[in-house]
N, C-alpha and C positions, 0 to 999 in steps of 0.2 A: 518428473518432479520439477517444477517450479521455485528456486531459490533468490531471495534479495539480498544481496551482498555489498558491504561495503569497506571498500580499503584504505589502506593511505600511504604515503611516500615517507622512508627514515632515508633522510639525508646520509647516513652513514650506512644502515642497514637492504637500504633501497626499497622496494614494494615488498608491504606487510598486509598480510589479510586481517580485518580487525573485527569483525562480527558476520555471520552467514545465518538463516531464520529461514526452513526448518536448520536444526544446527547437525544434521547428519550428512549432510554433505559429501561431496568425495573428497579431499584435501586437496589432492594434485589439483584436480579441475579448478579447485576453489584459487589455488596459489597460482594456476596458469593466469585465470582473471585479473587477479593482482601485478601481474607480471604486463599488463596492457599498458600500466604508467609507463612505464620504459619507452613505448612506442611514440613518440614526439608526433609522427602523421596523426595519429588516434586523437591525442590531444589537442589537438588543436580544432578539430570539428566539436570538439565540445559533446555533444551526443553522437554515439558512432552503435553499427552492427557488427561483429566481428563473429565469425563460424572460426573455432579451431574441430581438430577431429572431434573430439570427445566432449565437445558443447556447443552452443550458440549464447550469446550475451549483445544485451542490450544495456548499453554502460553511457551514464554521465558522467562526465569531466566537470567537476566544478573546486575553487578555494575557499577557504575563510580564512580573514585576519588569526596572527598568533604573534605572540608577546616570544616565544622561547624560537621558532623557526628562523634559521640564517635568512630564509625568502622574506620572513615578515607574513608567512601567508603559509599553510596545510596544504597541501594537495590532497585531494579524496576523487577517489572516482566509484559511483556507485550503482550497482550491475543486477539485471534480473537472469539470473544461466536459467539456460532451458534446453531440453535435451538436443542432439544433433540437428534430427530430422523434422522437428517446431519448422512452421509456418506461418509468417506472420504477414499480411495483405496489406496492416493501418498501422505504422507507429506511432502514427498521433497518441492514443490512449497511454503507449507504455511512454514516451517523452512527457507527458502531463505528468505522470505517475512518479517519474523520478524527480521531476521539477517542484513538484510537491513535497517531495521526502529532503532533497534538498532545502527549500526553503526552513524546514521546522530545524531542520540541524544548523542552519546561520541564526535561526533567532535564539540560538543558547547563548548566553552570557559566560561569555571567557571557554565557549565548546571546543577550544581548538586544546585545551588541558585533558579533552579525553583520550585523546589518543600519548598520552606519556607513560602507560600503566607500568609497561615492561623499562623506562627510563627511573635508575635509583636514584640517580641524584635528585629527579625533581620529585621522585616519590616518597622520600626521608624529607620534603618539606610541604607540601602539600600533596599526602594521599590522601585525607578526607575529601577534599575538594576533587584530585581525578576519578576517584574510584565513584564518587559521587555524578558527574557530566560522562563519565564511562556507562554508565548504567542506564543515564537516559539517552543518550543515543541509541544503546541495544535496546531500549524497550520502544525508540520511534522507528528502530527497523522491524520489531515485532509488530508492531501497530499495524504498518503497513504494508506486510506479509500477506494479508488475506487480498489486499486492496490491489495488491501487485500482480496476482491469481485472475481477478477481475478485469482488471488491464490487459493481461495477455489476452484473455477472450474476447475482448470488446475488440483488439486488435487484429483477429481473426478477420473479421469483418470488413467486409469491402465498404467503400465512400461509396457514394454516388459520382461523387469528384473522382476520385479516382478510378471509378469504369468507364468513365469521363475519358479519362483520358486514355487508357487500354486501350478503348474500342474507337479513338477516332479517327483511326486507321484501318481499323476493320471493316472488311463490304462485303464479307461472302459466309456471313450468319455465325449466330452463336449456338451451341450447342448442350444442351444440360443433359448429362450424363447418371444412371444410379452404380450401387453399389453392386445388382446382380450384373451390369453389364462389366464391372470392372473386375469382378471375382473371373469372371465368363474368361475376359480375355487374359488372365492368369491361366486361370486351368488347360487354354491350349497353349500355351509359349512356354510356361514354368519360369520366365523368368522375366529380368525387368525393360529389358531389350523393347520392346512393343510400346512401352509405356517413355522412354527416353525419345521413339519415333514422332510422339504428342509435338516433340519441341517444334517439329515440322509445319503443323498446323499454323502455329504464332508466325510465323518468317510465310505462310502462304496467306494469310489473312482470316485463318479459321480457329475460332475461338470456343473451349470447353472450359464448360464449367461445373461442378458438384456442391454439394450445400456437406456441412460436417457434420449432420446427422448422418449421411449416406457415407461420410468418411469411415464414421467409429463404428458403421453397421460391417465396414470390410473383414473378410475374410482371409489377412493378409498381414504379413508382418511390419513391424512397426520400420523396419528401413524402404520397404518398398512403397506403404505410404508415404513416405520424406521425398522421394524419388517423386511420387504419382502429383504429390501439390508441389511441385517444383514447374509442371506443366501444364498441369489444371488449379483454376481460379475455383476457389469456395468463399462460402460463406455460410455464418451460423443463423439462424431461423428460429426467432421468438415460438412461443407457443399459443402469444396471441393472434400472429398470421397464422398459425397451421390450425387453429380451435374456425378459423372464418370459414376455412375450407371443408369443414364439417358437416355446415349445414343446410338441410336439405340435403343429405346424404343416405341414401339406405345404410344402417349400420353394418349388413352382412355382406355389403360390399365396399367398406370399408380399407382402404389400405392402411400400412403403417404409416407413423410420422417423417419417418426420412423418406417417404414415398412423397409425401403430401408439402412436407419441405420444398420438393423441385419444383415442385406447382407455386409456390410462395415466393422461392428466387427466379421465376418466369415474371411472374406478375410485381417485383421486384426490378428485376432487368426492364422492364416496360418502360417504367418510371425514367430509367434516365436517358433512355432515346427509344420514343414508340415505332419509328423506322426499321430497328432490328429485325431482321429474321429469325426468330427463336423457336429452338425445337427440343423435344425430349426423346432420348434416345433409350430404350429399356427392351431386355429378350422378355421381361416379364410380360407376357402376354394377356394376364388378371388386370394388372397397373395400364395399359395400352385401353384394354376396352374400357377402363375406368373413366381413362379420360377423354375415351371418343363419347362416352354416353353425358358426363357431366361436365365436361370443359370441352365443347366439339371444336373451339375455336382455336385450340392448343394444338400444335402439330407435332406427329409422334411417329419416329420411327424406331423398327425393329434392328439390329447392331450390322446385320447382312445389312440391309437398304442404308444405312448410315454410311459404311466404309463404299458401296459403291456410288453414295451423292457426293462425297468429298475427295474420293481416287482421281478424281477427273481436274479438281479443283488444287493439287500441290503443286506449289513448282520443281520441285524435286522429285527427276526422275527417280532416283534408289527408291527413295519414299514413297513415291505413287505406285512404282513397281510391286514393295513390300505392303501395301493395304491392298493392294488388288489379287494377292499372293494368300494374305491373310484372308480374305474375304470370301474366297474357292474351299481353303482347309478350313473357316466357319461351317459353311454347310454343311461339310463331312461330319469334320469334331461335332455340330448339337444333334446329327444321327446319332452318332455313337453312342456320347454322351448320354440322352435322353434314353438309349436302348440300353444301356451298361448301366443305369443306378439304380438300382432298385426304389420302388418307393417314387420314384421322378417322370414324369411324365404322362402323357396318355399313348404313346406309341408299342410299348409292348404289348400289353395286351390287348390293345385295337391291332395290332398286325398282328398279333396271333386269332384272332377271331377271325378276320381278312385270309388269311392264309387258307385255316380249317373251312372256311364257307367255300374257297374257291378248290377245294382238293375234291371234293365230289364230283364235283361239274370240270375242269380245267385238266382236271387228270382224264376224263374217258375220251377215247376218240373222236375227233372233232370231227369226221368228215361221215357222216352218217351216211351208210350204201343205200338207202330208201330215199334219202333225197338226191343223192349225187346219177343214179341209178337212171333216170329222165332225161339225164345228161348224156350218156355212157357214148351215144354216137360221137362225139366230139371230145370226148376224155377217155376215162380209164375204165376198163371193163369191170363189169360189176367183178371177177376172180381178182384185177387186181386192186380192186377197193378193200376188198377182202384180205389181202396179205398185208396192206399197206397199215391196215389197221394192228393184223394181229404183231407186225413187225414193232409198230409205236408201244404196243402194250407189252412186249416182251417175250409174245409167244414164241415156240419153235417152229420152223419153218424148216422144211424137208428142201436140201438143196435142189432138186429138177423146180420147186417150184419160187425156189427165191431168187431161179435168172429169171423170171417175171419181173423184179421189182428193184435189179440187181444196179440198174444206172440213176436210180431214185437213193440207191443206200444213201449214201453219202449225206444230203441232205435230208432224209427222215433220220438218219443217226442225232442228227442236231433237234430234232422231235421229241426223239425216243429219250433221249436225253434230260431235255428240259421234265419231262414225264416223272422220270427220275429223280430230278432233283425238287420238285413240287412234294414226292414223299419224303425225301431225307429231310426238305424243308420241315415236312410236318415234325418228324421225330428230334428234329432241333427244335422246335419250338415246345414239345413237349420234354424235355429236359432244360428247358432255359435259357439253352445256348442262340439267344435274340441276335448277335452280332454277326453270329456265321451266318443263322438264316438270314438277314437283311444282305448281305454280302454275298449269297447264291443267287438270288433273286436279281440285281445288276448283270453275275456273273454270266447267268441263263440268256439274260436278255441279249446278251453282246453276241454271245454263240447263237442264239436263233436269228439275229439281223444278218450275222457271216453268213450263215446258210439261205438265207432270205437271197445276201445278192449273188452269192455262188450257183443259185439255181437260174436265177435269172440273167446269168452269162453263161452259162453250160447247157442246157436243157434245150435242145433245138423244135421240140413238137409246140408247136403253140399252145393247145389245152393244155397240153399234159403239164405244161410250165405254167401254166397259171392258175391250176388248180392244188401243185406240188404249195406256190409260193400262196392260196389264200391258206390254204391247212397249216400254211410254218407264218402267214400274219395273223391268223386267229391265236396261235399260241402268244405270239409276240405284241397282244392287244391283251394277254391276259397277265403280263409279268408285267407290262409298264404300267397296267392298271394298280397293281398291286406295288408300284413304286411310288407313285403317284400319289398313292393314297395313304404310303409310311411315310414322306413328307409332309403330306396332310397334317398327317396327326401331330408330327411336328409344327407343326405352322411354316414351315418352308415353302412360301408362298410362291416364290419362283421356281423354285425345282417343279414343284408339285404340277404348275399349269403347262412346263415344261411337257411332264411328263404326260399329262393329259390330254394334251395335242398328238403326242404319238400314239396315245391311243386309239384315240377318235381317228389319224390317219391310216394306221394296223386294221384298225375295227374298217374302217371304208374299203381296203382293197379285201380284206373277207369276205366283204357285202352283208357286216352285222349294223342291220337298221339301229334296232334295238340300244347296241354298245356306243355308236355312236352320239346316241342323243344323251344316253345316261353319262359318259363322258364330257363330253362338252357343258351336261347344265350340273354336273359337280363342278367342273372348271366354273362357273357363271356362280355358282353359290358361295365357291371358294373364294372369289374376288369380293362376293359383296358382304361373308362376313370379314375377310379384312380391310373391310372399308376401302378399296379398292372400286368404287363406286362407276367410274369410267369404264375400265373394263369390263366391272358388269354388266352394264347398259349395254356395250358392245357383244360379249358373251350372248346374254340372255336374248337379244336379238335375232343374232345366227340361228340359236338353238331354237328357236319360236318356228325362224323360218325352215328349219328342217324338219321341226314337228310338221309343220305343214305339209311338206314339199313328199316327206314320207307318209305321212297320212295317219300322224300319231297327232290325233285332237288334244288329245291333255296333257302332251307335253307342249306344244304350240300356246294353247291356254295357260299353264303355269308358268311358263318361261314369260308369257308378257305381262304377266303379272306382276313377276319378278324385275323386269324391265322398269315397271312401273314404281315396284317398291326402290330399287336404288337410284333412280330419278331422284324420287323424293326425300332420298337420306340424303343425293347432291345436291338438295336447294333447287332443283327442276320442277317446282310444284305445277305448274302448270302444264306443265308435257307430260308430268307423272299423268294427270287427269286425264289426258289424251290419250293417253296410251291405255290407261284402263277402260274408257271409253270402246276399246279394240277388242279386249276382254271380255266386255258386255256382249256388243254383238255375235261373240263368237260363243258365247253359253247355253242358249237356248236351242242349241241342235246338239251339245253333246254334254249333258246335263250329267250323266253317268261319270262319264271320264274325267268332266271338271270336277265333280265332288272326291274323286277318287283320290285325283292330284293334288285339291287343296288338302283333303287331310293328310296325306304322307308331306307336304308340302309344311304344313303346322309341325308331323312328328320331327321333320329336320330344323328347322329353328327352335324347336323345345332343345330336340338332343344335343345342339351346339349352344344353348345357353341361355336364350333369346326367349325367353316366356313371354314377353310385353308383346313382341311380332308375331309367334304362335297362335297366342290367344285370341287377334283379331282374325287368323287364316282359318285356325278350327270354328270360329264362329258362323264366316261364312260357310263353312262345312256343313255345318248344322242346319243353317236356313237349309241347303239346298235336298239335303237329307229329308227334312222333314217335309220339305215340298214335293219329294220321289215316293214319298210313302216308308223312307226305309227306317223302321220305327227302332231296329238290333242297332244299325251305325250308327242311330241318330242317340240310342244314349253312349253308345260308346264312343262317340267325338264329345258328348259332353261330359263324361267323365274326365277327359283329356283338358277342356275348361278350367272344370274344376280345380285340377289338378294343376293347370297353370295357374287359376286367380290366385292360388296361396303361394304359388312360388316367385310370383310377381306381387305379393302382400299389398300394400298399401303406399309403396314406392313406387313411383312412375316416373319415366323418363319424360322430357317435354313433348317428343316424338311422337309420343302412344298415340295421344287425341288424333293427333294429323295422320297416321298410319290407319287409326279406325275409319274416321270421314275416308279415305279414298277406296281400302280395301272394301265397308259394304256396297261400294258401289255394283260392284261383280255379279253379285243376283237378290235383288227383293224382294219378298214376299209381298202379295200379292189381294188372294182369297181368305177369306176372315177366317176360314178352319183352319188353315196352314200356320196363318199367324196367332191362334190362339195358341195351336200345338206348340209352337217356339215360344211364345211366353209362359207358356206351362214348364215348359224345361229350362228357360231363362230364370224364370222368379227364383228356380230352386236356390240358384245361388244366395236369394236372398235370408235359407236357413243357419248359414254357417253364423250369419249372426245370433240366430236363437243360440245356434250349439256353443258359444263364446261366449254369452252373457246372461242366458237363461237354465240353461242346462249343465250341470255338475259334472267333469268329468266324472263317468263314472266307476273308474279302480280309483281312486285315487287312496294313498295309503298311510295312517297313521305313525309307523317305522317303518324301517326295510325289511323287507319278505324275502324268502329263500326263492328263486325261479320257479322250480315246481310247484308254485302257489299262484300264479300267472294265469288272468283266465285267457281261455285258447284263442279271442280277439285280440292277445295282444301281443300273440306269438306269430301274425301274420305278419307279411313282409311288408315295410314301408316304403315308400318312394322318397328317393334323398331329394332335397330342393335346397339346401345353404348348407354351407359348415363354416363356423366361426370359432376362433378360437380363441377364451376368455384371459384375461392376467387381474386375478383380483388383490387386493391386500384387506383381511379382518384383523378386528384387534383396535388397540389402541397403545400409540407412542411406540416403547420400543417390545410391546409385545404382536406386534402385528406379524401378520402371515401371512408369504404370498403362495396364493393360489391358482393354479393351471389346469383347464380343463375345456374337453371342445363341446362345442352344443352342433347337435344334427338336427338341421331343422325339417323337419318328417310329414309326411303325408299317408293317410291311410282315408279311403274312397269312405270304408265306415264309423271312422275314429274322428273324421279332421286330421289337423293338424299338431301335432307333439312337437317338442323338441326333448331328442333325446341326449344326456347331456354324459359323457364318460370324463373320467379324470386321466388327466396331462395330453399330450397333445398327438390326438390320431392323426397320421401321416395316411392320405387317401393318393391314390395312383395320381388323380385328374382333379385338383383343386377346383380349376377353373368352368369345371362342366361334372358339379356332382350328380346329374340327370340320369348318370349311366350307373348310378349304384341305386342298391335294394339294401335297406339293414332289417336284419332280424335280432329280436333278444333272443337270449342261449339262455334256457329254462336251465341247463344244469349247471349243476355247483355254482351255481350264484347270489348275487344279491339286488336286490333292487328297491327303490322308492320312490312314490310319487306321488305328487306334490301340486297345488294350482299352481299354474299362472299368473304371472303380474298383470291390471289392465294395460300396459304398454306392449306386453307380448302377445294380450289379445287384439290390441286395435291395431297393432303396424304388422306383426309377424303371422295372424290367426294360429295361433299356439295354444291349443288350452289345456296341456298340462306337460307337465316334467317331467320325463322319464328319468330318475337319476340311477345308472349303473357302478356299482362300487368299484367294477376293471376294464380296462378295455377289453378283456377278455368276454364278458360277459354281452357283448354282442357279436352277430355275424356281421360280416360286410360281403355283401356279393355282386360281382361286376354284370349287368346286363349290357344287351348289345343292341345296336338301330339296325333297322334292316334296312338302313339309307345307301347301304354300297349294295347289298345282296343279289338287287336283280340282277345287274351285272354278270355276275357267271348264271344267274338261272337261266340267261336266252337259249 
């Protein structure tokens, strides 16, 4: 609460408090303020800041002549209290504000008579006159009660002058911070120790800042806010910068306002030295791709890559020690974390799917006696291929025949092992228990590397040691896969490539071609959706040349593709062309395998989020489909189109155009049949506009229907493509009502597009990649209603009607899954 207070000095009685506006006050606090006259150092600045425990005040000292004072003159000093932990950037507003309220109290005639109410003698001769200059002082402190409110906030507010002078000191970048990274680094410390560490950055030359929409979004109590702007710089943010950054925005990817805030105090910081280094720091990884696609110029990191750009950069060892400290237990804590809340993430149930795909394949016997068998002169005899296996699998083995395999135990135990725990995995993951299984899966991996090097200092026959160690790195190429790819889902961009290199090194001394290249060009896809653009180039290169080198055509051919396309995300447009130019020539001898690749190459940038990119890869799919004769894939890549055009609606990145011009270069049509055929399947897209502007949805329904009145097209599963979620208010003045509700924006191959719309706010696993859900309506016990569309959600969203559901109950939601990791254990 915000109070205007003002007091005065009794010569006899000493500092008296004489009016407070609102007047509920706490008394103490009010009588300590009063208690500031006493202070001679205070007074004498004339306007002063003063923190006691239990307040902050921002207090004027100013007199007026008086006829009755021994001085000749009132003492008044008059005070805005504000709670402790108040922060204020600008006192300029609140010094106008009291200078102001002063001045109207000097221009009273004989005002210094209002402060004698409580003196009798002068009140048995003139109380009409005090009681009357008494009342109008209170009603110029009331006045200026709201104005004073106003001031504080304007105060909030950084100069330009004075970031002026903050930062003309600073040369090692500023740093704008949101509210999920500040919640972030609560929930792993608990307490405010991390946030007092901040001071370190100011004394190294490294500067943070937050805007106080991202303040009052915290999740954090109001003293360790006090604490957090005591070391980060804010500022408050009109609604007329955040309304600029609007537009030309796709609506459904949309951030909040205090997201879009940081974007305003960037371009804000700009203003008063364009030299700055400025960066946006957020785990939000929605907000990050937000502003790689529509602010590519803004530079944005995730809270890991933050603390290790600036660990290097403190002068203080404790301090650089403690973020580099912090920065190890990050990774861990957003595993956990992201595996531990329900509802949060996309990591559980992608590593339960991960898990289940690899138990088929990963659990049976790696070392097949039909192939190993060719060998057998120079390794193990086919009897003991045969024990070795049933020993992994947990058969019995009859002691005369298990001194056959009896100096191998040792390190098959560490096999047999991992075997094991691949089931117990399974059975934690079918009970929930996400954290143990992610924690067996490390633990596995460390005991088969032990066994890994123990055999290869023990083991004196040469085959026989190089075949014990590819059977225990084929296993040890399937657990860091499966690590590799729970950071993934994390976004754990560094663990994950981490881990992916050891796979690709496990998968080489196995001598799994196969694992190797699907390795490395997840590593290559990994970097280039995190915009990690250099490494991809580098990635996608390697991996090209191993397609090659193994004699795998279409991964050779997509990898330089992909070479090509993060070129061109780097501003490399011209080497992108060049490179695609290498793509050409290498198409027309294995026309099969390219088509193969571009379309699974489309299904992973759909499934990670990317329809604008998709849409141009399945394209070329299509040409070449259609050029092969293959008339089945050629509509089922264009239903895939389809299904991107709507999910990519009428919103386009600037990127797209330049992403099409390069990707058709890959293969064009040619002979007028082929190209007729693909304009025959191209035009179609040109229906959806009949089906939006000529064609009536056809349920559409006068009330709401019971479910079991549903006809059975509309009980088919949808393809999710947006989720937004609305805040409306109906009504009018003080009868308004606010409203919560999410709209699913839907796809069905024979419907178009719906948006289906449930009341309050459904919580999906995967915000950020709704591709991987199916919703169905629940025909029972339910309700439903539907409704046209607006022409705005026909021209920008192709929505052409409202599914409205009375509960959330009244729809399924069901997780489907990419088969983007699967080959992987199918080798």
């Amino acid at each position: 609460m915000i109070y205007l207070n003002l007091n005065y000095f009794n010569t006899i009685r000493g500092p008296q408090i004489f009016f407070t506006y609102p007047e509920e006050a706490n008394e103490n606090v009010v009588q300590s303020v009063a208690n500031l006259l006493n202070i001679s150092e205070l007074i004498k600045q004339k306007f002063f800041l003063y923190e006691g425990g239990d307040f902050k005040t921002f207090s004027l000292y100013f007199e007026i002549p008086s006829e009755w004072a021994r001085g000749k003159k009132e003492m008044l000093l008059l005070s805005i209290i504000l709670p402790p932990d108040y922060t204020i950037e600008n006192k300029d507003p609140v010094r106008l504000l009291l200078e102001k309220v002063e001045k109207e109290i000097k221009q009273l005639e004989n005002g210094f008579m209002a402060f004698y109410e409580y003196d009798y003698s002068k009140m048995e001769e003139y109380e009409d006159e005090i009681e009357m200059l008494a009342s109008e002082v209170r009603d110029i402190i009331k006045k200026y009660s709201k104005e004073a409110k106003i001031a504080v906030k304007e105060a909030k507010k950084i100069s330009l002058e004075q970031l002026k002078e903050i930062y003309q000191q600073k040369t090692l970048g500023i740093y704008v911070i949101d509210d999920d990274f500040l919640n972030y680094l609560f929930e792993l410390e608990q307490d405010e120790t991390l946030f007092i560490h901040f001071s370190d950055f100011i004394e190294s030359g490294i500067s943070v800042f937050t805007t106080e929409e991202c303040l009052q979004d915290l999740q954090l109590e109001d003293n360790l806010k006090g604490i957090i702007k005591d070391f980060i710089g804010s500022r408050e943010t009109s609604q007329e910068e955040i309304d600029i950054l609007k537009q030309g925005v796709d609506p459904r990817r949309m951030p909040s306002d205090a997201k879009l805030s940081l974007i305003a105090l960037i371009n804000y910081l700009k203003k008063v030295n364009p030299e700055y280094d400025l960066t946006i720091v957020s785990p939000n990884q929605q907000f990050l791709r937000f502003i790689q696609d529509y602010f590519p110029d803004l530079r944005s990191l995730p809270p890991s890559s933050f603390f290790l750009e600036i660990s290097n950069s403190l002068e203080n060892k404790e301090s650089r020690d403690y973020f580099e400290s912090l920065r190890k237990r990050l990774m861990n804590y957003e595993l956990q974390r992201a595996m531990a809340a329900e509802g949060q993430g996309a990591s559980s149930e992608h590593l339960t799917w991960l898990i289940e795909k690899a138990i088929s394949v990963a659990s049976q016997p790696i070392i097949p006696i039909t192939t190993v068998e060719e060998k057998q002169e120079v390794g193990f005899s086919t009897k003991e291929l045969s024990l070795i296996n049933k020993f992994i699998a947990g058969e019995a083995i009859i002691k005369s025949e298990l001194v056959l395999i009896e100096k191998y135990e040792e390190f098959l135990k560490g096999v047999k092992d991992a075997k094991s725990a691949l089931l117990e995995i399974q059975e934690e993951i079918a009970k929930d228990e996400l954290i143990s299984a992610q924690t067996k899966i490390f633990n596995t991996t460390k005991k088969l590397i032990d066994s890994f090097l123990l055999a290869s200092a023990s083991l004196v026959e040469n085959e026989k040691r190089t075949q014990i160690q590819i059977l225990i790195a084929n296993f040890i190429a399937n657990f860091e896969f499966l690590a590799a790819l729970s950071h993934l889902n994390l976004l754990e961009v560094t663990q994950s490539l981490e881990r992916f290199n050891l796979t690709a090194a496990f998968s080489a001394i196995a001598n799994q071609k196969r694992k190797i290249l699907i390795s490395n060009y997840l590593k290559s896809i990994t970097c280039l959706y995190n915009d990690a653009y250099e490494d991809a180039i580098h990635n996608f290169a390697i991996t090209s040349e191993l397609g090659q080198k193994y004699n795998f055509s279409g991964y050779q051919i997509m990898c330089l593709a992909g070479k090509a396309i993060s070129e061109l995300l780097d501003g490399q447009v011209e080497t992108a062309y060049k490179t695609i130019e290498e793509v050409v020539s290498l198409v027309p001898n294995n026309e099969e395998s390219t088509l193969t690749m571009f379309n699974e190459f489309g299904d992973n940038f759909y499934m990670m989020g990317k329809s604008e990119i998709a849409i141009h890869l399945y394209n070329e799919a299509l040409e070449m489909a259609i050029f092969l004769g293959e008339n089945e894939v050629a509509s089922e890549i264009y239903s895939k189109i389809e299904r991107s055009f709507y999910a990519v609606g009428a919103y386009t990145t600037p990127l797209s155009a330049e992403l099409h011009n390069l990707i058709t270069k890959i293969h064009t049509l040619k002979d007028d049949a082929t190209i007729e055929k693909y304009n025959q399947q191209i035009a179609k897209l040109g229906e959806i506009n009949q089906l939006l502007f000529s064609k009536q949805f056809p349920y559409i329904t006068d009330s709401w229907i019971s479910g079991d009145q549903l006809n059975k097209n509309l009980l088919q599963p949808f393809d999710l493509l947006h989720v937004v979620v609305e805040r409306k208010h109906r009504g009018r003045g003080f009868r308004q009502r606010r409203f919560v509700y999410t709209d699913l924006y839907c796809y069905q191959q024979d419907l178009g597009g719906v948006i289906i719309r449930v009341p309050g706010i459904l919580e999906l696993k995967v915000k950020q990649v709704p591709m991987i859900y199916k919703i169905t309506l629940n025909p029972n016990n339910s309700r439903f209603k539907i409704i046209d569309t607006s022409i705005e959600d026909k021209q920008y969203y192709y929505a052409r009607a409202i599914i409205q559901a009375k509960s959330k109950n009244h729809i399924m939601v069901k997780r489907i899954f990419p088969e983007i990791f699967g080959k992987f254990f199918e080798d």
